[in-house]
N, C-alpha and C positions, 0 to 999 in steps of 0.2 A: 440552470445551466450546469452541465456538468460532462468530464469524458466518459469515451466508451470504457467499459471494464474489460481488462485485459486476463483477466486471471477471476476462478473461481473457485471457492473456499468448497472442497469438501467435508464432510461430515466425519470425526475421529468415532473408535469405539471408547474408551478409555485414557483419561489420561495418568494414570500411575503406571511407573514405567515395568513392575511386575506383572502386572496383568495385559501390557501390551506387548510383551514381549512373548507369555504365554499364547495371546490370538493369534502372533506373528508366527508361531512353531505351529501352530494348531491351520492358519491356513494356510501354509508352506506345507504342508506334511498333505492335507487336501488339496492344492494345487499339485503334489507332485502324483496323489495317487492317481489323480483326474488326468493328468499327460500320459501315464500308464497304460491307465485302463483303454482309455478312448484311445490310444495307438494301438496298445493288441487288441482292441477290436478290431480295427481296421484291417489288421494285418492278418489277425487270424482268419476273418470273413473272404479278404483278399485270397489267402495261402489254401484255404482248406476246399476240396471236391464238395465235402459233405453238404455245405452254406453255400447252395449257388439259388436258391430260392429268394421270389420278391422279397421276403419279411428281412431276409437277414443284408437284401440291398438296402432297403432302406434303413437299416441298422446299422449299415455302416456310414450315410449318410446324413444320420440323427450322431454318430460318434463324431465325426468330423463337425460338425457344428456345434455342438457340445465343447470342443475343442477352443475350438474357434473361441465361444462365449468365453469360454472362462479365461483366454488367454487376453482378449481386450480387457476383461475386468480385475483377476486376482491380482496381477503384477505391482498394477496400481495400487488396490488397496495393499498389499505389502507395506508398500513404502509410507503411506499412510498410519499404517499398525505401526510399523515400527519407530519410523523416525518421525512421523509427527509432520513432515510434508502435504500438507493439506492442498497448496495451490494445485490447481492448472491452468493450462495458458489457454485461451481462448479457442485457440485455433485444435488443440488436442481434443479439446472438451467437445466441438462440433464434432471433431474426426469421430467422437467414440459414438455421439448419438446415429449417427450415420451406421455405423458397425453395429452398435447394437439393436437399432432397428429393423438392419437388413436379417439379422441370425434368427432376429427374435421370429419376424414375419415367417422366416422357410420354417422354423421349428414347429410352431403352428401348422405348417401346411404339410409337413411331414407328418405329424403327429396325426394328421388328420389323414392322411394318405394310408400309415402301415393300421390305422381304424378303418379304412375301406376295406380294407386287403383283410384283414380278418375275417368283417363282414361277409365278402365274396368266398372266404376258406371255412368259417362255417353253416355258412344258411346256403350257398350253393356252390356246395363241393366239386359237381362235374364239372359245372362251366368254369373254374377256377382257371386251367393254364389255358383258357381262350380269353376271360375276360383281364387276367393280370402278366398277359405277356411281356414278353421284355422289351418290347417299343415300347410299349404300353406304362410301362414302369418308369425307361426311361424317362420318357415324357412326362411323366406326373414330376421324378425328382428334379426335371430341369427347369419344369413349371414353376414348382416350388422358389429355389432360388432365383429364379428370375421373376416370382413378385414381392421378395425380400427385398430382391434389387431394387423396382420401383419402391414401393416404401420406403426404402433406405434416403433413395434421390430427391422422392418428394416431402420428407422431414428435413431434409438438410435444405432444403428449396424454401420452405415454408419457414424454417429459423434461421436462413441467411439476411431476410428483411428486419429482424429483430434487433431492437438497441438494448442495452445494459447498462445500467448506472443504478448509483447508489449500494445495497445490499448483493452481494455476490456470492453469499452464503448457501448451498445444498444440503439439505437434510439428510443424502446420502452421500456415499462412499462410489457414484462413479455418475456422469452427466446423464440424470434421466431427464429426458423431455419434458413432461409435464411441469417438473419444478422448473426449468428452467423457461419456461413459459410464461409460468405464474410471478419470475421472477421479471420479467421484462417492461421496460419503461413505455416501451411502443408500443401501437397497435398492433395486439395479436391476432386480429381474424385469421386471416391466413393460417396462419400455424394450427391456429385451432379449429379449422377447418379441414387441414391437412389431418390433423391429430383423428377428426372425428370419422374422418370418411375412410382413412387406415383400421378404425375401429368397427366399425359399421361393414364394409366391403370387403375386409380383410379377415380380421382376427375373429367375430362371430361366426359369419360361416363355416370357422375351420372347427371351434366345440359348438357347432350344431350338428356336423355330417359328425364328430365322436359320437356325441348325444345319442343320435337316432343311430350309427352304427350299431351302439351298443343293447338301446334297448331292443333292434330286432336279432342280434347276439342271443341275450337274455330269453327272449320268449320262444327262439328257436334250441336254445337250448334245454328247458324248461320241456317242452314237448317230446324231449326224447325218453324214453321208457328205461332205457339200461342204466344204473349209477356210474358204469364205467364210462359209457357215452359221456354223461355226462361232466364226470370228471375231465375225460380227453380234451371235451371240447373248453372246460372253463381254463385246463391249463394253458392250450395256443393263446391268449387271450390276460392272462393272469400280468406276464412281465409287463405288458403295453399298459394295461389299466393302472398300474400301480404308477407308469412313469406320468402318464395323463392324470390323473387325481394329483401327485406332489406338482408338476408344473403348473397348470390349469389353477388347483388351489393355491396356491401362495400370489397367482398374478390378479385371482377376483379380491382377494383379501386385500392385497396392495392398493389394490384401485377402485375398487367399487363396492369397498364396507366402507361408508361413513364413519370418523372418529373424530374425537376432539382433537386441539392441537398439543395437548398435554401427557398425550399417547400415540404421537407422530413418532416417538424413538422407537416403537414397533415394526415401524416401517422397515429400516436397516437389517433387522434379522427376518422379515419377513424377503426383501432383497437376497439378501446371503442366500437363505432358501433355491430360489430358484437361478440364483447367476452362479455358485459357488458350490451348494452341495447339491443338488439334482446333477448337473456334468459329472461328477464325480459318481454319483449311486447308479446313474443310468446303467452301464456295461456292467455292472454286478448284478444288480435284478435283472439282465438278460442271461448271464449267463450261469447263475447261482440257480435260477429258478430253469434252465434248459439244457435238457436231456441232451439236444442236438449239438448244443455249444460244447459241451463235457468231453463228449465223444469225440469231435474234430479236435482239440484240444490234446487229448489221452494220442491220439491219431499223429498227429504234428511233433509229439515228443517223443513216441516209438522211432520215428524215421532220424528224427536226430539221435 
């Protein structure tokens, strides 16, 4: 016998308070460049003639969730870093898994979207503003968030049934699913059903159409005879791979390398990775690595 747990113990980095006070400047300083960047992207994408192309909609729609993520997560770990506040109350802790489910899922389907939209921009250039028109586009981004949405509903669905007693302790720093699953008194089919079929229906499909975007990317770029060609083509191409390998990588490591549990504090910076600095580096490998963004940019500050 025992009550439901109300509150659950996240994961600190450090407890000397020099060194937590240092991660606390250090993720305050990336929390703010990440509310920066991801708003002048948006705005800049929103403001400028030059970015009224699919890629850079859906760029501005990968900044807005990017946003999003890191504003459910960093705030949190703040107060964590610094003061040493570890609880949360039961009912937050659902609220995040729900939010973080729903960003995580659209991110995925975005990510997998502006990899079509490449695909379509290099291996068939003509058909391009018939095949990614802007119903067309729309559609895909409203697609998107609206199978975040279901996943979001049916994890909160599937850990509404779930009891909690005894241990309430998280190995990270904001309610992931999984642990809080493994941490459950009751019978988790359900959840872990929900879990699997999220995974299965959802999240593979989206890096397999990368996968195969890229490799017919690859072999159509490979074909082309001029080094400029092909320069051209691996630049449209360069920012997206870059954000796809950091997100992608850090969530197969997270979840599907096997480790002991003696090397589970991996975990944590492996987390940080993609909840905290991918939002943040996203809108600089877009626009660090693009000619197009420079230019609207240089554009927007002439007129002011």
């Amino acid at each position: 016998n025992c009550t439901q747990t109300t509150e659950f113990n996240l994961a600190g980095f450090a407890e000397d308070p020099a060194t937590r006070v240092t991660l606390f400047l250090l993720f305050l300083l990336t929390y703010l460049v990440t509310i920066l960047g991801n708003l002048g992207m948006i705005t800049l994408i929103r403001a400028s003639p030059l970015l009224r192309s699919p890629m850079y909609y859906f760029l501005g729609n990968l900044a807005f969730v990017n946003l999003c993520t890191s504003t459910i997560i960093t705030p949190r770990l703040l107060v964590v870093v610094l003061l040493g506040k570890k609880g949360m109350a039961y009912a937050w802790c659902m609220a995040q898994v729900f939010t973080i489910d729903l960003f995580l899922i659209t991110e995925c389907f975005l990510l997998a979207t502006m990899a079509y939209d490449r695909y379509v921009a290099v291996c068939h250039p003509l058909l391009y503003p018939l095949v990614m028109s802007p119903e067309r586009c729309s559609r895909l981004v409203t697609g998107s968030y609206l199978l975040g949405l279901a996943n979001g509903v049916g994890q909160a669905i599937g850990m509404s049934s779930l009891f909690f007693c005894g241990s309430s302790a998280i190995g990270l720093f904001f309610c992931d699913i999984s642990l809080l699953i493994s941490r459950s008194t009751s019978d988790t089919t359900l959840s872990l059903v929900m879990l699997r079929i999220a995974s299965c229906v959802l999240g593979v499909p989206t890096l397999l159409v990368v996968l195969l975007s890229y490799m017919a990317i690859i072999s159509t770029v490979l074909s082309i005879s001029s080094a400029e060609g092909k320069r051209k083509a691996f630049a449209t191409c360069a920012s997206h791979l870059t954000t796809v390998s950091t997100f992608y990588g850090a969530l197969i490591f997270m979840y599907l390398i096997p480790r002991s549990d003696s090397s589970r504090g991996v975990d944590k910076w492996a987390a940080v990775l993609y909840t905290v600095v991918t939002p943040m580096l996203n809108p600089f490998i877009y626009s660090l690595r693009n000619q197009e963004v420079k230019e609207a940019w240089m554009k927007l500050r002439k007129i002011k």
